[in-house]
VOGU-3710 file (C-alpha; in Angstrom, 3 decimals, decimal comma):
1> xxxxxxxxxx> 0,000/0,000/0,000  0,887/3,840/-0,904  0,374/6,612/-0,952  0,086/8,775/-4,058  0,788/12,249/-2,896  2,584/13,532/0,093  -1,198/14,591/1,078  -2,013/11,254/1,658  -5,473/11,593/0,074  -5,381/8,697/-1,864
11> xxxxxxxxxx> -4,574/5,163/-1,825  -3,912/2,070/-4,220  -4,481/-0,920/-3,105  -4,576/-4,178/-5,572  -5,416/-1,748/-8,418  -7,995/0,098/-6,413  -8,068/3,747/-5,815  -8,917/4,311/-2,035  -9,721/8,102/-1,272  -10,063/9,349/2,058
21> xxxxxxxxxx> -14,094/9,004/1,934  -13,823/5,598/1,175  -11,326/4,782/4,213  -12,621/4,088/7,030  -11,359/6,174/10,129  -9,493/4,301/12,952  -11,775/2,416/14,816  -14,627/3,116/13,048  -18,059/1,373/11,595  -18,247/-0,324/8,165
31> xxxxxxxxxx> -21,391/-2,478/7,397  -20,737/-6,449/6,367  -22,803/-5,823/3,093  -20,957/-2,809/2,495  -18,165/-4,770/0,908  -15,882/-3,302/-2,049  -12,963/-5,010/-4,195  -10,641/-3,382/-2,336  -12,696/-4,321/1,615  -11,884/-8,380/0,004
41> xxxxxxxxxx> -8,235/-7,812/-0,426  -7,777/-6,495/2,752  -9,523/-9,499/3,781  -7,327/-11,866/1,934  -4,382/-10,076/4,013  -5,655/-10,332/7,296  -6,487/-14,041/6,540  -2,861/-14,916/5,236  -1,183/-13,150/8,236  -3,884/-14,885/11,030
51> xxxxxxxxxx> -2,722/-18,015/9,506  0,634/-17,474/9,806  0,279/-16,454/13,466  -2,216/-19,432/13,565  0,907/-21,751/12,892  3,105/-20,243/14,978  0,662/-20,430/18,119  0,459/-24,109/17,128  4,047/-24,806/17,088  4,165/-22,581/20,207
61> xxxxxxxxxx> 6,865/-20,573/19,326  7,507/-17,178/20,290  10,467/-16,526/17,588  7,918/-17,310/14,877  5,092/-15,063/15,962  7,415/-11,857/17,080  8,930/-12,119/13,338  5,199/-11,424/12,371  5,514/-7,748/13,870  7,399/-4,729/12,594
71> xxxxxxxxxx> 10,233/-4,533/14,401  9,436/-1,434/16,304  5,416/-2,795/16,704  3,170/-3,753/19,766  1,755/-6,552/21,377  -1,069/-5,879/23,804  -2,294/-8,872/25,894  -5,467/-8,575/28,571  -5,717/-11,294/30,989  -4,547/-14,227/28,069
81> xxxxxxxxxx> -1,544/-14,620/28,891  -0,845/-12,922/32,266  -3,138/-11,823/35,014  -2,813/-8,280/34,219  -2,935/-5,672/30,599  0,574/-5,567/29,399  2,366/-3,467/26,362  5,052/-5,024/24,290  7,131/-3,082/21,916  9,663/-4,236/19,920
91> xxxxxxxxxx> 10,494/-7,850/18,434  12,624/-9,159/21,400  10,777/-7,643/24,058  7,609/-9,043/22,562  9,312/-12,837/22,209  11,104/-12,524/25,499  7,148/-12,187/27,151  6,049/-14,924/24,652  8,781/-17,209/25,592  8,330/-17,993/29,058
101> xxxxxxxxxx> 3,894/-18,434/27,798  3,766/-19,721/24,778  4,055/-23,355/26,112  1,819/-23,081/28,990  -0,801/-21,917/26,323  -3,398/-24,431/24,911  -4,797/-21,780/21,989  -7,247/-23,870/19,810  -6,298/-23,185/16,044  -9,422/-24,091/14,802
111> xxxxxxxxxx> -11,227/-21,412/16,613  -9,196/-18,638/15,380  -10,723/-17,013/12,714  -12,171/-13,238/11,771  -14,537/-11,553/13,278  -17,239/-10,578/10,607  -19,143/-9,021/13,261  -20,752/-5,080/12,250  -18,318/-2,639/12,712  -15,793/-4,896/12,700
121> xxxxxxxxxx> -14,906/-5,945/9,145  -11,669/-5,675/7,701  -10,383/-2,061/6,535  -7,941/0,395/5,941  -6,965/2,432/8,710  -5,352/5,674/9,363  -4,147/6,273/12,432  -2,098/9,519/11,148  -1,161/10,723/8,093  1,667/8,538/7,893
131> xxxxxxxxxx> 0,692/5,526/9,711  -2,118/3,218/7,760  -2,660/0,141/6,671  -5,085/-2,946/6,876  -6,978/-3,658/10,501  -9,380/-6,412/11,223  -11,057/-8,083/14,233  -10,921/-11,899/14,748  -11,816/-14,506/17,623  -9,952/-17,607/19,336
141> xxxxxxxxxx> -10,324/-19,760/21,570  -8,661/-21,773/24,564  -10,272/-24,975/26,800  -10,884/-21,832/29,273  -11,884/-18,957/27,600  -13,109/-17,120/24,888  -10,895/-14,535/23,258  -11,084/-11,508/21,240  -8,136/-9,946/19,249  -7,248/-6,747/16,648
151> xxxxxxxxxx> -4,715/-6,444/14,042  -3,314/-3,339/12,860  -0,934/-4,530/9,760  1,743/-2,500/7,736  3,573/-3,106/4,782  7,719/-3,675/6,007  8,924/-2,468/3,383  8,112/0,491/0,424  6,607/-1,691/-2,356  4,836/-0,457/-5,961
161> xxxxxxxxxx> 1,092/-0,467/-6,215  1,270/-4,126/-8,098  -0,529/-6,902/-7,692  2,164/-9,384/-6,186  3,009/-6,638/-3,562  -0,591/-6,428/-2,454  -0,885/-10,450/-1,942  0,924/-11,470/1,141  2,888/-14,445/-0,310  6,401/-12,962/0,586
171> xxxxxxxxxx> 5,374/-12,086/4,266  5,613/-8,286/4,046  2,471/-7,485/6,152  3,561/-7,336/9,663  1,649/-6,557/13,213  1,731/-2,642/13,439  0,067/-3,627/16,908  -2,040/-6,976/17,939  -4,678/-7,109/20,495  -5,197/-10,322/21,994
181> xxxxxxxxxx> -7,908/-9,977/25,245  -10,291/-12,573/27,102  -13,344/-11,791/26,299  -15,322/-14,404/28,936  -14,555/-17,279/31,331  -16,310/-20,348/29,586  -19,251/-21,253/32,142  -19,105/-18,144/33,099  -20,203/-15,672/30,279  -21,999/-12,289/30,994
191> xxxxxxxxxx> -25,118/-12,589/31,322  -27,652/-10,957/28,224  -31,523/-9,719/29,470  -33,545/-11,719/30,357  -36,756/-13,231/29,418  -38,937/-11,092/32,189  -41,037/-14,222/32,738  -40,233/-15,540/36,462  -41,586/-18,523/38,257  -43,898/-19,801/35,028
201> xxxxxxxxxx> -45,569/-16,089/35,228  -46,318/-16,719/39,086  -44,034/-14,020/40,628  -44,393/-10,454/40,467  -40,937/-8,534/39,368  -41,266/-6,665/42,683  -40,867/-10,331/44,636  -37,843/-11,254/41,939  -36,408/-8,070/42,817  -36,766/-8,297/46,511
211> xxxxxxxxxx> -35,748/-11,915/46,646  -32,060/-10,831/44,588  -31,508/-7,762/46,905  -31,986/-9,783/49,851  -29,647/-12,491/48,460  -26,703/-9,497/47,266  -26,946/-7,555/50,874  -26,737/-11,268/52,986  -23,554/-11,725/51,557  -22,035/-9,517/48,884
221> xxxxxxxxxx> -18,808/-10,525/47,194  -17,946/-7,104/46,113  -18,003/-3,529/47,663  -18,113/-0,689/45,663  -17,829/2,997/47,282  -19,315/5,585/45,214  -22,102/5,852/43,134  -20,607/8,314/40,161  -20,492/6,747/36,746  -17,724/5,168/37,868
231> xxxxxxxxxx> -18,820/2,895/40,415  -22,483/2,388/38,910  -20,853/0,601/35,287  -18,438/-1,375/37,290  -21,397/-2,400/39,433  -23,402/-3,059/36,335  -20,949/-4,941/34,645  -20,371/-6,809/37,748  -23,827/-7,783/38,079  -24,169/-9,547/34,701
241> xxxxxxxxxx> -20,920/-11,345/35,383  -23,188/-13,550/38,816  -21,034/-11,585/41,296  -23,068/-10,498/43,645  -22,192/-6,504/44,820  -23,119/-3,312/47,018  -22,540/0,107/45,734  -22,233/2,256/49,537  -22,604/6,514/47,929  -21,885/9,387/50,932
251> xxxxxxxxxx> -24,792/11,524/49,021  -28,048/11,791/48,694  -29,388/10,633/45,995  -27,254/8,953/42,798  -26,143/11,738/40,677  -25,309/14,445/43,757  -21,635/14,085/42,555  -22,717/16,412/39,360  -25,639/17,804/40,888  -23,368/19,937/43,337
261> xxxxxxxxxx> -21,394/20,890/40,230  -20,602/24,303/39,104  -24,397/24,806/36,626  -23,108/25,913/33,534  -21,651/22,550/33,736  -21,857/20,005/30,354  -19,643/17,314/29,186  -16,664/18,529/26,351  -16,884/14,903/25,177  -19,727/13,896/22,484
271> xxxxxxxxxx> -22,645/11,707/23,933  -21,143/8,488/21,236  -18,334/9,020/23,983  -19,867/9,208/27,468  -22,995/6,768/26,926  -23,377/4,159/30,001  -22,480/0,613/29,789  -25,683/-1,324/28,439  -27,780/1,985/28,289  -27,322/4,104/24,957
281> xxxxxxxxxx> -28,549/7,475/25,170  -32,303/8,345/23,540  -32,153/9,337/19,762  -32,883/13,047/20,502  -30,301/13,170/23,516  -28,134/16,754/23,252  -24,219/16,171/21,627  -22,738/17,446/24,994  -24,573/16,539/27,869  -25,538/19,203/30,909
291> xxxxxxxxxx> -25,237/18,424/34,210  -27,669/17,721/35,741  -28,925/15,622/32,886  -25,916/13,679/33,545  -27,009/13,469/37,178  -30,734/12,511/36,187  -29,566/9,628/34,108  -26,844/7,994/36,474  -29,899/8,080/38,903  -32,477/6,538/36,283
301> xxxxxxxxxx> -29,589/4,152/35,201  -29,028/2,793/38,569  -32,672/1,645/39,076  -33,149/0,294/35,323  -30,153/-1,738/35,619  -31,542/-3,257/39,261  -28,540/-1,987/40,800  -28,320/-2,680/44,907  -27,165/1,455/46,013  -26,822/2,456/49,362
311> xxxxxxxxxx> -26,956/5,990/49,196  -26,018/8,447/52,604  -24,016/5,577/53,254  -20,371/5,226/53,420  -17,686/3,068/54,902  -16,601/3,364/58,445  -12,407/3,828/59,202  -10,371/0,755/59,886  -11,368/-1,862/57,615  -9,558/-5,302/58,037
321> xxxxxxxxxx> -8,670/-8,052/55,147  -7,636/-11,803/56,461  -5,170/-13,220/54,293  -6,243/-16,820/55,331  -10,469/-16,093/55,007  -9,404/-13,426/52,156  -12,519/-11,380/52,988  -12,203/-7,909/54,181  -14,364/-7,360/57,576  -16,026/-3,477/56,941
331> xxxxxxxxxx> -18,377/-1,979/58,832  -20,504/0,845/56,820  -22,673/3,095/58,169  -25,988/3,223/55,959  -28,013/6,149/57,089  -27,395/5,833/60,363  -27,471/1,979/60,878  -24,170/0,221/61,000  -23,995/-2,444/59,070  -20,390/-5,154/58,908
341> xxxxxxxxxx> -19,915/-6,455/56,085  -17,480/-9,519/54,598  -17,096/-9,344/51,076  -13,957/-10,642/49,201  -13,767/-7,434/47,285  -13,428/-3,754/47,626  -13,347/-1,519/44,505  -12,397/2,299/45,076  -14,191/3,963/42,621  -14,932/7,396/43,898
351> xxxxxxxxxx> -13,177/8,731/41,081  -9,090/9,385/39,992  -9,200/12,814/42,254  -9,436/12,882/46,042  -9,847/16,247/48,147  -9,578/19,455/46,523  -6,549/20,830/46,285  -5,635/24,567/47,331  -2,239/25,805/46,940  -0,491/26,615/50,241
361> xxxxxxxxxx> -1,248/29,858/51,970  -0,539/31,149/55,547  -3,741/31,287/58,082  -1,929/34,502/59,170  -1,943/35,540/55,254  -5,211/34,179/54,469  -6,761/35,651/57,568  -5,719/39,509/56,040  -8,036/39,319/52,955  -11,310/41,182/53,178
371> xxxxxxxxxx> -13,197/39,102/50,715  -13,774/35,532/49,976  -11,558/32,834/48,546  -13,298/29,192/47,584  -12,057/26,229/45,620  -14,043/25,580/41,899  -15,668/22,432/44,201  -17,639/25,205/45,909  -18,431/27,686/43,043  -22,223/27,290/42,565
381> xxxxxxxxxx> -22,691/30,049/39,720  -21,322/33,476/38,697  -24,526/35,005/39,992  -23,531/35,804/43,466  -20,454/37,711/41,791  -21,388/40,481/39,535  -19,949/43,265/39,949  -16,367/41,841/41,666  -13,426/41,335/40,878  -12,747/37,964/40,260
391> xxxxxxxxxx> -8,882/36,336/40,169  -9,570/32,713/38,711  -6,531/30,466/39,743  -5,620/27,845/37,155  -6,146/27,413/33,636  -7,893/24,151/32,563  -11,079/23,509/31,848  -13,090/24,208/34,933  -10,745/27,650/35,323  -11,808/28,110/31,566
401> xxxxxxxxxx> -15,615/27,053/32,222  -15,772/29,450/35,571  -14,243/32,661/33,734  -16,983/32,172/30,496  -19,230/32,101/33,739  -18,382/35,048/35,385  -18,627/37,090/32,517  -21,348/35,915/31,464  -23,088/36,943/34,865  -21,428/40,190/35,254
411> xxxxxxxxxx> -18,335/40,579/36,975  -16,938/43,645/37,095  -13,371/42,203/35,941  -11,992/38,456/35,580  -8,162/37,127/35,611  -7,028/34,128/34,968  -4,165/33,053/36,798  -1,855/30,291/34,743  0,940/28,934/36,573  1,868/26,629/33,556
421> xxxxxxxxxx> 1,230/26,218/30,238  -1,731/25,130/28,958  -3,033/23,576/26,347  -6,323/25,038/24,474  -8,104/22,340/21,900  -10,721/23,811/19,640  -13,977/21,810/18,981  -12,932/21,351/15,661  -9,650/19,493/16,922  -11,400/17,599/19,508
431> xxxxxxxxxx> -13,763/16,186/17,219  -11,440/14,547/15,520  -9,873/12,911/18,325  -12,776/11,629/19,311  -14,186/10,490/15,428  -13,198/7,379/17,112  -16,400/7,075/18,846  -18,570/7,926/15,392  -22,679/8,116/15,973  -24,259/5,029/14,851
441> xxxxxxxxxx> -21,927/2,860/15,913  -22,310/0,493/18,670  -20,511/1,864/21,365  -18,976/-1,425/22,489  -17,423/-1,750/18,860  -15,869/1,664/19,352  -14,693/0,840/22,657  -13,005/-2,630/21,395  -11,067/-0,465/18,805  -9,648/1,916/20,331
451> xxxxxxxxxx> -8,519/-0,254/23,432  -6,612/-1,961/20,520  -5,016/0,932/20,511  -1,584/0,779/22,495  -1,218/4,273/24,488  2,675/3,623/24,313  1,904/3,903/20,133  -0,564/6,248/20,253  1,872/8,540/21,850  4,391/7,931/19,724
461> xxxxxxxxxx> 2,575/9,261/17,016  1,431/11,982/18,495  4,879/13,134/18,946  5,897/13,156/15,410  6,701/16,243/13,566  4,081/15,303/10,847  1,175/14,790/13,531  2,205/17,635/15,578  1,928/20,233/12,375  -1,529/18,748/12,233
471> xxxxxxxxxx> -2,779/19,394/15,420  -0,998/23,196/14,607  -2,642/23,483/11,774  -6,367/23,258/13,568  -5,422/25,091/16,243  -2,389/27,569/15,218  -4,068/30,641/14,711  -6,026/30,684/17,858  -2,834/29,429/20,174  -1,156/32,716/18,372
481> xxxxxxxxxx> -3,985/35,244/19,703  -4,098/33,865/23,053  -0,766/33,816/23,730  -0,402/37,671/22,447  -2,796/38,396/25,363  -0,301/36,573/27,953  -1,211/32,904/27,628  1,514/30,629/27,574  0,288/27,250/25,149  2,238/24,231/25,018
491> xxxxxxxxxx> 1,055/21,044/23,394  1,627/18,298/26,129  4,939/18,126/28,159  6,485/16,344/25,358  4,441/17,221/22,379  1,855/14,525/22,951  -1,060/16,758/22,630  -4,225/16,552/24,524  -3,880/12,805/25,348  -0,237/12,880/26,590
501> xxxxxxxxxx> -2,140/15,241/28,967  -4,920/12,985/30,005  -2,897/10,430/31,240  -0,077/12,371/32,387  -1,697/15,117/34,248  -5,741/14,384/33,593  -5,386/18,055/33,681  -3,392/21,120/31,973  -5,629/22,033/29,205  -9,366/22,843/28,162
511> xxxxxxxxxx> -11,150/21,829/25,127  -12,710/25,340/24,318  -15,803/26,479/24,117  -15,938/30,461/24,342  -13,651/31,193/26,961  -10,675/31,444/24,601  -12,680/34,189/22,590  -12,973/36,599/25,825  -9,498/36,120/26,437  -8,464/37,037/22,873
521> xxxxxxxxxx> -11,488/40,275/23,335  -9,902/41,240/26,284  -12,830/40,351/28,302  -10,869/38,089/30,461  -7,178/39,068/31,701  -4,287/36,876/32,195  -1,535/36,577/34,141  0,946/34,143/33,816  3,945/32,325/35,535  3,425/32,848/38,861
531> xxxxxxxxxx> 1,221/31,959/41,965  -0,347/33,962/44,431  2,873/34,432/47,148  0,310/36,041/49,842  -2,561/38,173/50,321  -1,864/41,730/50,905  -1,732/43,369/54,131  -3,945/45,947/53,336  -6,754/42,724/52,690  -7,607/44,196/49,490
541> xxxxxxxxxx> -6,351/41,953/47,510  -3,289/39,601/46,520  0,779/39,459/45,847  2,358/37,714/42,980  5,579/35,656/43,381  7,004/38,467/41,123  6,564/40,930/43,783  3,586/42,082/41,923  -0,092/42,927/43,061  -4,122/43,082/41,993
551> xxxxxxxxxx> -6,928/44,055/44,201  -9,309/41,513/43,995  -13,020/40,760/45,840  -12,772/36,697/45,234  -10,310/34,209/44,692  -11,410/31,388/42,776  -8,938/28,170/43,464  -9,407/26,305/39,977  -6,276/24,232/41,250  -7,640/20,704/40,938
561> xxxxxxxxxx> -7,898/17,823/43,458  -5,107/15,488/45,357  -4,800/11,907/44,315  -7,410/9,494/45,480  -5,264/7,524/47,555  -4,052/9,977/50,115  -7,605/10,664/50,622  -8,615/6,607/51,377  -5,231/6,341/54,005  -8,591/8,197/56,069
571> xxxxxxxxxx> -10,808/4,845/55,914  -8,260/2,193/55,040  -5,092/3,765/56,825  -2,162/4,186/55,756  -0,402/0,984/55,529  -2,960/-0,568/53,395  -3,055/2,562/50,559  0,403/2,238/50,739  0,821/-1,111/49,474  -1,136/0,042/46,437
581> xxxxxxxxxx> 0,245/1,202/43,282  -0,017/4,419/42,290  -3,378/5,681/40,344  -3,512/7,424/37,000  -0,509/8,197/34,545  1,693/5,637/32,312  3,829/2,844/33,495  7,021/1,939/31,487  5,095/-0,555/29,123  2,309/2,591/28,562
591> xxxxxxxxxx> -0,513/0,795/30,231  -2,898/3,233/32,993  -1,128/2,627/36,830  -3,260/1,425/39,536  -6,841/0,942/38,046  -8,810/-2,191/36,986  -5,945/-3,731/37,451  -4,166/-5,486/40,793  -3,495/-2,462/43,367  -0,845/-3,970/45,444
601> xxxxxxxxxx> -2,643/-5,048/48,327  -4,986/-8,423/47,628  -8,740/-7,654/47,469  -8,875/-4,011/47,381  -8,978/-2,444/43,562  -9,235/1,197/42,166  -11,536/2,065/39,345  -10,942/5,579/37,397  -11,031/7,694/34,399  -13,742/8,889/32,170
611> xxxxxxxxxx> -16,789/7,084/30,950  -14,895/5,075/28,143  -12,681/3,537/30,996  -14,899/2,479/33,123  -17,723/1,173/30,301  -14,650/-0,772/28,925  -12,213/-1,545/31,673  -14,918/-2,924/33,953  -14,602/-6,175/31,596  -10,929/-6,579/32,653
621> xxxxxxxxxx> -11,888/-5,650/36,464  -14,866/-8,211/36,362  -12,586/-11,067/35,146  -10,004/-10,277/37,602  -12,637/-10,598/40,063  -14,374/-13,910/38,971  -10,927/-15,373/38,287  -10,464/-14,944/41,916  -13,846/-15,847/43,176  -13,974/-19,206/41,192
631> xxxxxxxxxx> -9,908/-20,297/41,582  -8,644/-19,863/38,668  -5,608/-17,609/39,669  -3,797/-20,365/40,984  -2,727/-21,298/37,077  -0,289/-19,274/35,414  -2,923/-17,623/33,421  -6,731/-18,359/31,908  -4,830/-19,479/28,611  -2,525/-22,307/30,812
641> xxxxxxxxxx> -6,297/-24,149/31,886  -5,710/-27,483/30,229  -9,415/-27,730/30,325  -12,473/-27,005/32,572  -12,412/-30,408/34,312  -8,919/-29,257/35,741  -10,398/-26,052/37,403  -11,978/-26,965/41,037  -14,501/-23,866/41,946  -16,054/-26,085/44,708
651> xxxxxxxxxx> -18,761/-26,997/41,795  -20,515/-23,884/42,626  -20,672/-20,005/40,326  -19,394/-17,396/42,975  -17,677/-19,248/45,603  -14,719/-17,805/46,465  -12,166/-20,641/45,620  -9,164/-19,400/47,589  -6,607/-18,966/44,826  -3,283/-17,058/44,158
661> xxxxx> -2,828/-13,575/45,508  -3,193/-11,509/42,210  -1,265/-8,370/43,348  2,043/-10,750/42,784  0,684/-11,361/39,088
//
C-alpha cells in the first residue's frame, strides 16, 4: 500500500483507488454488506497473516510469531496470557514475554478465525497521516476462555502499487500492533436480558427483585464505594458477570456528585463518547450533555439496571482483610445503621481525584483578605459575583468554564491566573480525536477499537513532527492570539497533545468552548507564571511571586484535586493505601497505573477515568474478580487451563475458591 501524494489523500491498493471518503477512520463502523474489491483484499491479508500467526501459536513458538511484527510494533495482551494488561514493543521484548507463555498456552487453532461481526470488518486504517494500513477483528479460543483480538498490519517495506506486492505471499504485512484480550470465562459468560417471565408467570418482578436484593446484601462478594459513573458501570458490569455486589454513595441521591457541580456545567466529550455501559442514550439526547442531565440519568440508570445502592451511606475507618479467610471485615454506616460487612472485594471507585486541592497559603496571610476565597468544588454560579473582581486560579477547563461564567453573569473584571502552560483544543480538533467514537456505531465496537489501541503507540505518534503540524494546523491561529494576550500554550509536556495530557496530568488544558474568545477580546485578563505568594496586608487583595499585586473581591482556586489515595489512608489507613500502586498516569510498558488492574494489596482495587474507561475496563476488572472468586488464579494464566475439568470452583458459580494472591501477578 501507498500513498500517491505527500497529502495522503489517496490510496492504491490491488489496483484500487482508495480516497479518504472511502477509508474508514481508525476504529470506526463499516457495514458487512458494504463490501468493495478493495474491503476483500484487505480481507485476503488479514487471513494470510492470522494463519501465519495461527501456525506459529500451534508450534508454540515465540520466535515465529514476534517475526510477524514490525520490528518497532506492539503486542497488547489482557488477561490471556498474564493476570494483568501488558504493552510489548519491539520484536525481542515481545518474544522474550512470549517465551516464558507460549508453552503453557493451549490456543485452539481451529477457533481462530475473523470476526465478521458489524463494525468490525476488515479495513484500511489511518491512524495519522503517515501511519495506515489494513486492521481487522478476529476470535480464538482456549479450553478456558473465549478470546477476542485486533490487528493493525503494515507493509515492512516500500513496495509499488502491483498486484504481487498487495498479496501477502512474501510475508511483508507485519503486526503494526495486535490485540489479543479474554473476552469471557467459559461457564461463566456475561449474562444478556432476560426473558422477564419468572416462576412460570407466578411471581411479580417486585418479589424477583426483593428476593435478589436480599440475596446481594446477605452476603455480597464485592463492595463498591461511590455511586458516580464510575462505580455504577463497574457495578453493572459486575452484576451480569453472577457476582453479587453493594454500591455504599456518601450523598443523597445517585447523581449528587454532578448535581453539586458548578451549573453551567456540560460534558466537552460527544454523547457516542460518554454513553453508560448497556444503556445508549435516547435518539434526541443533546451532543454534549448538561449536568444535571448527567445526574438525572446515572440516577435513572441505577434503578433500570436493578442496581443494589446504598446511598447516605459510606464506609466506616479501619477496615480489616484476612489473608487466610481473604474477605475484608467493613463496617458501613448506611443512614445511620451500621452495618459489617465480609465481602472478598473492595473496589475504590470514587473517582481518579481525592480532596480538593488549594495551593499553600498562611492562616496569618489568608486571615488579612477582606473578601472571599473558595475552591471551583464550591463555586455554585457566577450570579452571586457580579460586579467583583474575580482572580480565577488555574487554567484548565473548569478555570476556563468558571471565567466564560463570570462574565457571562457580570463581573466587574476576571483574571485568569496560569501557573503553567496550557493547552487550548478547539472543537474542531477535539472532534477529531474523538471520530473514534462515530454516531451510529455500537458503542462497544468503538470501545473494542480503540482499546486496541496501544497508548505507548498512540503517543508515539502523536509526537511526530508530521502529527504535531496537524494538530498546529487546527489550532495555530487561535494558540497565536491567546498567547499575544499573555497565555503561555504548550502542546503536552512532550508534544503529545491533549492525550499525553490525560494520562499524564488528567489536567493542563481545556477543550474550548468560548472562553478562549474573551481572552483574545480582552474580556478576560491573564496573568501568567506565577502563583499567588500572599494576600496583601492591606486585605484588598493579593501578591504575585514576582513581587507584583491586583486588588481583587474573590479568589477562585481552579487548582484541581489530590490523588485518590491519600484521601482513602482516612478509611483504610495508611499501611494498606500504601501497598497500592499508584493511580492514573503511564507505566514503562504505557498501560494506565493502579486501576482495573491489581493495586498492590490483595482484594482491594481502584476504578478511574472517564466514561470510556470504566464502560470498557470494567470487563478486565470483572474477570479479575471472577478469576479470583472461582480459583482460577492459581494457574499461570486463563490461557494455561488445560481444560475445565482441571479447574476446582467447589462446583458452585461465585464461591470464592481461595486462589493465588493476584497483586504478585
Amino acid at each position: 500500500m501507498k500513498a500517491t501524494a505527500s497529502t495522503h489523500t489517496r490510496y492504491i491498493i490491488f489496483g484500487v483507488d482508495l480516497k479518504v471518503s472511502e477509508r474508514r477512520p481508525s476504529c470506526s463502523w463499516t457495514s458487512k454488506t458494504a463490501m468493495t474489491a478493495g474491503t476483500l483484499e484487505h480481507r485476503q491479508v488479514a487471513v494470510s497473516w492470522l494463519a501465519k500467526f495461527s501456525c506459529a501459536l500451534t508450534r508454540k513458538s515465540a520466535r515465529a510469531v514476534s517475526e510477524l511484527f514490525l520490528p518497532d510494533g506492539w503486542l497488547r495482551d489482557s488477561l490471556v496470557l498474564s493476570w494483568d494488561t501488558r504493552s510489548l514493543e519491539g520484536r525481542d521484548r515481545i518474544e522474550e514475554y512470549l517465551r516464558a507463555r507460549l508453552p503453557l498456552a493451549h490456543f485452539d487453532s481451529e477457533t481462530l478465525k475473523l470476526d465478521d461481526a458489524p463494525g468490525l470488518a476488515s479495513a484500511v486504517f489511518s491512524l495519522s497521516r503517515d501511519v495506515h494500513g489494513i486492521e481487522a477483528a478476529f476470535v480464538f479460543e482456549t479450553p478456558m476462555l473465549h478470546g477476542r483480538g485486533f490487528m493493525r498490519l503494515q507493509l515492512e517495506a516500500e513496495t509499488s502499487d502491483s498486484h504481487s506486492d498487495f498479496v501477502d505471499s512474501d510475508g511483508r504485512w507485519k503486526a503494526l500492533s495486535l490485540y489479543i484480550a479474554t473476552g469471557d470465562i467459559k461457564g461463566h459468560e456475561e449474562a444478556d436480558h432476560e426473558l422477564g417471565v419468572y416462576g412460570g408467570h407466578t411471581l411479580s418482578w417486585d418479589e424477583v427483585l426483593t428476593a435478589r436484593r436480599l440475596d446481594v446484601e446477605s452476603n455480597p462478594e464485592v463492595l463498591v464505594i461511590g455511586a458516580g459513573q464510575t462505580g455504577l458501570q463497574v457495578a453493572a458490569r459486575l452484576q451480569q458477570m453472577n457476582i453479587r455486589t453493594i454500591i455504599v454513595e456518601r450523598n443523597e441521591r445517585v447523581g449528587d456528585n454532578w448535581r453539586k457541580r458548578y451549573p453551567t456545567l456540560s460534558l466537552n466529550t460527544p454523547r457516542t463518547h460518554h454513553c453508560l455501559l448497556y444503556a445508549p442514550f435516547p435518539r434526541t439526547w443533546p451532543t454534549f450533555t448538561p449536568r444535571d442531565k448527567v445526574a438525572s440519568w446515572l440516577e435513572l440508570y441505577a434503578e433500570s439496571l436493578d442496581l443494589t445502592v446504598w446511598t447516605s451511606s459510606c464506609p466506616l475507618p479501619g477496615p480489616t482483610y484476612d489473608s487466610s479467610a481473604r474477605r475484608w471485615s467493613v463496617t458501613v454506616n448506611k443512614s445511620g445503621t451500621f452495618i459489617t460487612l465480609h465481602p472478598a472485594h473492595i473496589i475504590i471507585a470514587t473517582g481518579t481525584l481525592g480532596d480538593p486541592f488549594t495551593p499553600r497559603l498562611t492562616s496569618a496571610s489568608l486571615s488579612l483578605f477582606k473578601g472571599r476565597t473558595l475552591h471551583a468544588a464550591q463555586y455554585a454560579g457566577g450570579t452571586s459575583f457580579a460586579r467583583a473582581r474575580v482572580l480565577v486560579v488555574g487554567a484548565g477547563t473548569s478555570a476556563a468554564d468558571i471565567c466564560q461564567d463570570l462574565v457571562a453573569r457580570g463581573a466587574h473584571a476576571v483574571t485568569m491566573l496560569q501557573r503553567r502552560p496550557t493547552l487550548v483544543v478547539s472543537r474542531k480538533a477535539a472532534d477529531a480525536e474523538f471520530a473514534a467514537w462515530p454516531e451510529g456505531v455500537p458503542v462497544e465496537v468503538s470501545d473494542f477499537c480503540v482499546a486496541a489501541s496501544p497508548l505507548g503507540l498512540l503517543g508515539r505518534i502523536a509526537r511526530t513532527p508530521a502529527e504535531r503540524e496537524r494538530r498546529a494546523e487546527l489550532d495555530r491561529e487561535m494558540w497565536e492570539k491567546l498567547e499575544r494576550r499573555g497565555l503561555k500554550i504548550e502542546d503536552g509536556s512532550t508534544g503529545g497533545g491533549r492525550r499525553e495530557l490525560v494520562y499524564e496530568r488528567l489536567g493542563g488544558y481545556w477543550i474550548d468552548v468560548g472562553a478562549a474568545k474573551l481572552i483574545i477580546n480582552g474580556k478576560v485578563a491573564v496573568k501568567s507564571g506565577v502563583e499567588i505568594a500572599r494576600f496583601a496586608e492591606d486585605g484588598a487583595g493579593v501578591v504575585f511571586t514576582d513581587g507584583s499585586s491586583m486588588d481583587v473581591d474573590v479568589v477562585i482556586f481552579a487548582t484541581g484535586y489530590e490523588n485518590i489515595r491519600p484521601s482513602m489512608k482516612r478509611i483504610f489507613g495508611a499501611e494498606v493505601i500504601d501497598q497500592t500502586q499508584p493511580v492514573w498516569g503511564l507505566d514503562k510498558e504505557g498501560e494506565l497505573r493502579g486501576c482495573y488492574r491489581p493495586s498492590g494489596h490483595p482484594g482491594l482495587w481502584y476504578a478511574a477515568g472517564d466514561f470510556y474507561h470504566s464502560r470498557y475496563m470494567s470487563k478486565q476488572l470483572a474477570l479479575l474478580i471472577k478469576s479470583d472468586l472461582l480459583g482460577l488464579t492459581t494457574f499461570e494464566n486463563l490461557a494455561s487451563i488445560p481444560s475445565v475439568e482441571a479447574v476446582d470452583t467447589d462446583g458452585k458459580d461465585g464461591k470464592h475458591g481461595g486462589g493465588t494472591d493476584l497483586r504478585h501477578m
